[in-house]
C-alpha positions, 0 to 999 in steps of 0.5 A: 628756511632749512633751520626753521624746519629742524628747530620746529621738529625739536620743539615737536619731539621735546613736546611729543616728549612730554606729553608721554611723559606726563601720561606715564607718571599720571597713568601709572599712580598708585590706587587703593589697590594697594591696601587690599587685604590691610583693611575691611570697610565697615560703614561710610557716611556722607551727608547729602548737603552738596551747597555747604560742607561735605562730611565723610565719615568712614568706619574701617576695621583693620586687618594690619595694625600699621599705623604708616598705611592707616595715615596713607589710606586716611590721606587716600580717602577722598576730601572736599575743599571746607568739608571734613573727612573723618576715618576710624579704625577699628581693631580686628575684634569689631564684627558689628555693623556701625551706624555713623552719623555726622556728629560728635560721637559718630557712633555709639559709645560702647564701639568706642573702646575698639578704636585703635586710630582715628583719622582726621582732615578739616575744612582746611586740609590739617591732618591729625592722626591720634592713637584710639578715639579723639577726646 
């Protein structure tokens, strides 16, 4: 009876455990907070279509040139099971307001040569990296 007792209170403890554990290492993630101040958003898109595939596209004007943090925000942005999530990066020189649209090209051509790196994620989840705008 006596044992039964301590070896429910172990249980309970390693559970107990456990359970802060997972809430620590959940809790205490990373954000987008730590890409303030690399980056300035300029235009999303998202289309509305909530039956078939999600296209974002994202238009970002980069205030560090970086490419490992663009990969991490690219890898940050959110992504939907057979959508496509599309990221541009623009040089700092950008000023403008960018229309997206969900299609190739996704905004107009003369913005094109200010594309420093695109980021891309496909239906399936293979992510592409690639210097200035996709051929």
């Amino acid at each position: 009876m006596k044992s039964s007792k301590i070896i429910f209170r172990i249980i309970a403890v390693v559970v107990a455990g456990l359970v802060i554990y997972i809430s620590m290492d959940s809790l205490s993630q990373p954000g987008i907070e730590r890409f303030e101040g690399k980056y300035e958003e300029l235009s999303n898109y998202r289309n509305e279509n909530n039956t078939g595939p999600v296209v974002r596209v994202y238009a970002v004007k980069a205030l560090d040139n970086s490419k490992e943090w663009m990969r991490e925000y690219g890898d940050a942005m959110p992504h939907t099971k057979y959508g496509k999530t599309m990221v541009f990066f623009f040089s700092d020189e950008m000023d403008q307001e960018i229309s997206l649209s969900p299609t190739d090209p996704y905004f107009a051509k003369a913005r094109q040569p200010y594309v420093i790196a695109t980021y891309r994620k496909s239906p399936m989840g293979e992510v592409s990296f690639t210097d200035g705008y996709p051929k």
